[in-house]
matplotlib code that plots the C-alpha trace (Angstrom):
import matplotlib.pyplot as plt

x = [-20.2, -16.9, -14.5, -14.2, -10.7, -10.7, -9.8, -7.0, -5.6, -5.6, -4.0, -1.7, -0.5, -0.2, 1.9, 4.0, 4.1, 2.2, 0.3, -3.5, -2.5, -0.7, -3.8, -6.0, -4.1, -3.7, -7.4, -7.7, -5.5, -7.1, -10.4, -11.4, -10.2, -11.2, -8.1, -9.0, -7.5, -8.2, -6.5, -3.6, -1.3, -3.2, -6.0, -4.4, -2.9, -6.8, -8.0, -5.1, -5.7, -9.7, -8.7, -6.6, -3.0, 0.4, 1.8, 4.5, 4.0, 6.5, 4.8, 1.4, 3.0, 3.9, 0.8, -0.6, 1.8, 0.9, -3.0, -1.8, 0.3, -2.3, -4.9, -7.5, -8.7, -11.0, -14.3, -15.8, -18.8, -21.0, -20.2, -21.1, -24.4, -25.2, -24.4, -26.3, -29.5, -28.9, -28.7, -30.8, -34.4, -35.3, -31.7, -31.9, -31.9, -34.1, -32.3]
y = [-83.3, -83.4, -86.0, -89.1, -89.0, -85.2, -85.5, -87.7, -86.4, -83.0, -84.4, -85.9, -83.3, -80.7, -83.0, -82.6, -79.2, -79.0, -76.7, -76.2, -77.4, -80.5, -81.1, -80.8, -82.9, -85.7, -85.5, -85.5, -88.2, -90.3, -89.5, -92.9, -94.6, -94.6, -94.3, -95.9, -95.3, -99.1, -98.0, -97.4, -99.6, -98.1, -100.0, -103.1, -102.5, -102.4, -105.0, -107.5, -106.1, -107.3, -110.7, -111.4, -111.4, -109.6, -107.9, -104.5, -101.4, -102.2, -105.7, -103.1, -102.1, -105.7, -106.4, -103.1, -104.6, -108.0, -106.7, -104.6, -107.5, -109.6, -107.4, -108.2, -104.7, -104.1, -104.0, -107.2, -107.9, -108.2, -104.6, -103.4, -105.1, -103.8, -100.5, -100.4, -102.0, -99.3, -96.7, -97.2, -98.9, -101.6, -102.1, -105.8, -106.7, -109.5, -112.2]
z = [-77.8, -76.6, -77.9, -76.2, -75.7, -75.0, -70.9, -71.0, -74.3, -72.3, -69.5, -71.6, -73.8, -70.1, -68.6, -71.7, -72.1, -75.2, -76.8, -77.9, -81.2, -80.5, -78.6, -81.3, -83.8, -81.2, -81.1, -84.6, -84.8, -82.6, -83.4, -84.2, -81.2, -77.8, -75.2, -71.7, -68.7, -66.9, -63.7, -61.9, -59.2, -56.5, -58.0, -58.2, -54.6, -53.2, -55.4, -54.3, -50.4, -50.7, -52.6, -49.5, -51.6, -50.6, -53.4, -52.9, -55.0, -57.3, -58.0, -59.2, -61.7, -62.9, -62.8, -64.8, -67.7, -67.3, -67.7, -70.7, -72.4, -72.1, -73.6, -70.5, -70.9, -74.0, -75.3, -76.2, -78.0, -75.0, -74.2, -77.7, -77.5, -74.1, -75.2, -78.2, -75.9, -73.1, -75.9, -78.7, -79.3, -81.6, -83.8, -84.2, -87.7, -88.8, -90.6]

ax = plt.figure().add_subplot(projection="3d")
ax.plot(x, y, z, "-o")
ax.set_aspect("equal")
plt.show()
């Protein structure tokens, strides 16, 4: 199984110039953790279009850092429990 942060850390480390074994300890590093990419300006730029609000390009990226600041991008415990439904049978634990 590859590891979940595998694409973008690849992406990551070619835009850099690095090399197969920066990639790996980044990996390795990071192994733990799950890196999401939560979308760019262009996203916000169609999003704020079908909401019916003006906002320039430059504003997108405001808003990318408000999003980040603001943690609004994360997994809660309502995705953790959905996941765990979708994936597995039978987990809950009787009290």
């Amino acid at each position: 199984m590859a590891n979940r942060n595998e694409s973008l850390v690849k992406e990551i480390v070619a835009f850099l110039g690095g090399t197969r074994i920066s990639e790996n300890a980044l990996l390795r590093h990071l192994k733990h953790r799950l890196i999401l990419d939560a979308g760019n300006v262009d996203d916000v730029a169609q999003f704020a279009e079908q909401l019916r609000l003006h906002i320039t390009k430059e504003e997108c990226s405001q808003v990318l850092d408000h999003i980040a600041a603001k943690a609004m991008v994360g997994i809660t415990i309502d995705h953790v429990e959905t996941a765990i439904n979708e994936l597995f049978e039978n987990r809950f634990i009787e009290p």
